[in-house]
N, C-alpha and C positions, 0 to 999 in steps of 0.2 A: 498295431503295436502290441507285443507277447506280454509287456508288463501289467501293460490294463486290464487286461482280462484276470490278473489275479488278483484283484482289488484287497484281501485280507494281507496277503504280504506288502502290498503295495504302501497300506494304512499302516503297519508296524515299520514297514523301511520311513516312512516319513513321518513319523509321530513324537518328535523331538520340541513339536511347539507348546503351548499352551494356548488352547482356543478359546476358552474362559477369558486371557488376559488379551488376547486378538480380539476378542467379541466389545470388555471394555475401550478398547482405543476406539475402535468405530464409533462407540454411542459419544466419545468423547469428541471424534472429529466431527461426527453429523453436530453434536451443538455447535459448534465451532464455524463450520462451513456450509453444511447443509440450506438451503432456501424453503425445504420445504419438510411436511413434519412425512418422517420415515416409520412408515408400517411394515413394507414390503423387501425383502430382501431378493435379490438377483448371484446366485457366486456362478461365474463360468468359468468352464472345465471345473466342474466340482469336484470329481474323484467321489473317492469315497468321502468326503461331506463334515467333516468333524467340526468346520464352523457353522455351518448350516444347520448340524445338530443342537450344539449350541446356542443358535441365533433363534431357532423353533423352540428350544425351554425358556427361553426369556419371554414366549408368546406373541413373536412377529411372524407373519407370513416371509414362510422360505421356496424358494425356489430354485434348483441344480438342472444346470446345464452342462450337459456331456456330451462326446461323441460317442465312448464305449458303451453298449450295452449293457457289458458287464458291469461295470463300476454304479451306474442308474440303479441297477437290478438289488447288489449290495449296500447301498444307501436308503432303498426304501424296506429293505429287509430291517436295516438299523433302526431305520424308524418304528418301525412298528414295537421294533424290542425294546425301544427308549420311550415309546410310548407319545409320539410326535406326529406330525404331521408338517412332508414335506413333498413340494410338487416337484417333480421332475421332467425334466423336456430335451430329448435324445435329440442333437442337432448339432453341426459343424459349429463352432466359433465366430469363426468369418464371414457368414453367412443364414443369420436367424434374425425370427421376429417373432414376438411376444404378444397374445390377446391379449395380454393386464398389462401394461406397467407399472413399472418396479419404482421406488424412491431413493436406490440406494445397488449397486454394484463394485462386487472385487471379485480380485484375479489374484490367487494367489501361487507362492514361492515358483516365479519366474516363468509362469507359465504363458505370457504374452508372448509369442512367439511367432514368426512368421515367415513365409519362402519367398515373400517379396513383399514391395512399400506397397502395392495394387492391395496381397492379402490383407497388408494390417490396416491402410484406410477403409476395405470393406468391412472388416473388423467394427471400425470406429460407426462406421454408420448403422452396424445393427445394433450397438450395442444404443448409438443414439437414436435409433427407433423404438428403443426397448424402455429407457431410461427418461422419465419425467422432467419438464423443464425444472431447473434449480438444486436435479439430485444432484448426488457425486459415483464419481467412477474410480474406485481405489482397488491402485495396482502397485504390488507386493513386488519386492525386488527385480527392478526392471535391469538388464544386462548394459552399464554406463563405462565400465572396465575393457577395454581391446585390446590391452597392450601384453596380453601372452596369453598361449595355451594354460587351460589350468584342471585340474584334476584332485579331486577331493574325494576320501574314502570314510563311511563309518559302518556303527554295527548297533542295532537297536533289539532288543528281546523284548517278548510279551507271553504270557502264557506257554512258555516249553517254546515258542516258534525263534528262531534267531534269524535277523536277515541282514547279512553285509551289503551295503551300498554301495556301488561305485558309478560317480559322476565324473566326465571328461569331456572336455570339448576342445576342440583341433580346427585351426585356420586353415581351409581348404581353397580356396581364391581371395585372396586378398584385395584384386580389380574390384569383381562384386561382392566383396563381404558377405562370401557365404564359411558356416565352419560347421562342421561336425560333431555333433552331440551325439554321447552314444550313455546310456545307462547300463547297468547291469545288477542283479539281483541275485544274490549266492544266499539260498534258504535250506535253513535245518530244520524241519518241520519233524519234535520229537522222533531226529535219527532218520528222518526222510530227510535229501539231500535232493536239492532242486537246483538248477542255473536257469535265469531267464535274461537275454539280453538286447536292447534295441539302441538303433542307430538310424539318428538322420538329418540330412540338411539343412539346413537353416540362415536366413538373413541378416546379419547384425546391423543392426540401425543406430548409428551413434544419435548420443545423449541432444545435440544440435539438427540433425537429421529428423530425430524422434519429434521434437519442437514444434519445426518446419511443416513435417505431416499433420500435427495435431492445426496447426493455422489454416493447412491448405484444406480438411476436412470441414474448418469453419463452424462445429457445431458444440464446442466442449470451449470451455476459458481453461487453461493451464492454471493451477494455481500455486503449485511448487513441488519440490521432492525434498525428503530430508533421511539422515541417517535414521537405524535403527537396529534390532535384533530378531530374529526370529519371533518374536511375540508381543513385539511392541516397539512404539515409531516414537522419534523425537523430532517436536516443532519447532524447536528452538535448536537444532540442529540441519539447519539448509545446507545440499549439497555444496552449492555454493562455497561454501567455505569449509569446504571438509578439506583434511590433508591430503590423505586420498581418499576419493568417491569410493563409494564399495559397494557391490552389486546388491547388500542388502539394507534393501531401503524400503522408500513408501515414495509412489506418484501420487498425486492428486488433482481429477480433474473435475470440473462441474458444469452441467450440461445448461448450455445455454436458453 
């Protein structure tokens, strides 16, 4: 994928949240839910890291999981310059396993994703190889919405770099709910002008579908979803009774 490998545009096209106030919800949900006391933190598909960085100054063991080399490579560079300590572990999603276990796993802005229900129960079982009985596995805007194509555009600056964002995804088979995601990334790097763009298939797993897998995996208790923003979830807000569901939320599961 072209956009990974530029992990510093990557970090300023999505740096809209506040990780600070991501990092408080968590400590807020592990009292809440958690079984067991959390030291250890797990993020897959980290990217480039900005809770992980976060979650390392608070003084818990972090840990990033990538596939890109690149985006690894730039995280622990971060670290050093933030003056942290974080492990990193280059390895497919769908298919890894952890010497330590963690107390404590997320996935964040929608990146659960997968080419079929085979990848993402694999998914589920490494993540529950990886994850300590009684942690939790919190997953950031899970895709609960299929009723259209949808296409969202921004533009974020940092130090002289500008990068317009574009996000779109396109129903491709309807039979097997597969649709097309494609990104793109139009950067003005002080008067350098760059395009990077990727595209690829993907599984939609409805909200009841998603459920079913999680049962049929047998290893995590469901214990709800609820609205939220970018930077912070509402428990008193269950999908459940939302008007309409909105792809940005919060899953919560806990491993049995």
């Amino acid at each position: 994928m072209e956009i990974y490998k530029h992990p510093l545009y990557y970090e300023v096209a999505f740096s809209f949240f506040d990780p600070k106030e991501q990092v408080d919800c968590f400590e807020k949900i592990i009292e809440k839910f958690s079984k067991v006391k959390v030291k250890r933190f797990l993020d897959v598909a980290c990217g480039p890291g900005l809770q992980l960085r976060e979650i390392a100054k608070r003084g818990y063991e972090a840990v990033g999981l990538d596939s890109s080399p690149e985006m690894l490579a730039y995280l622990r560079q971060k670290a050093r310059e933030e003056g942290v300590r974080i492990e990193t572990i280059q390895a497919d999603m769908y298919n890894f396993r952890l010497k330590q276990k963690v107390d404590f796993v997320f996935i964040m802005m929608g990146s659960l994703v997968a080419g079929s229900n085979d990848k993402f129960l694999s998914h589920l079982d490494s993540v529950a190889h990886s994850l300590k009985s009684g942690g939790l596995y919190f997953i950031q805007n899970k895709a609960v919405d299929w009723t259209q194509n949808a296409e969202q555009s921004w533009t974020m600056e940092r130090n002289g770099i500008t990068v317009k964002t574009t996000f779109s995804t396109r129903w491709k088979d309807i039979l097997n709910q597969i649709y097309t995601e494609k990104i793109i990334l139009e950067v003005n790097d002080h008067g350098q002008l760059l395009k990077f763009e990727d595209e690829e298939d993907l599984k939609f797993i409805f909200p009841q579908e998603f459920k079913a897998l999680i049962r049929l995996n047998g290893k995590f208790e469901f214990l709800g979803w609820w609205e939220g923003t970018e930077s912070t979830w509402h428990l008193d807000r269950p999908l459940e009774k939302a008007k309409t569901p909105s792809n940005i939320n919060m899953v919560l599961l806990r491993r049995k």
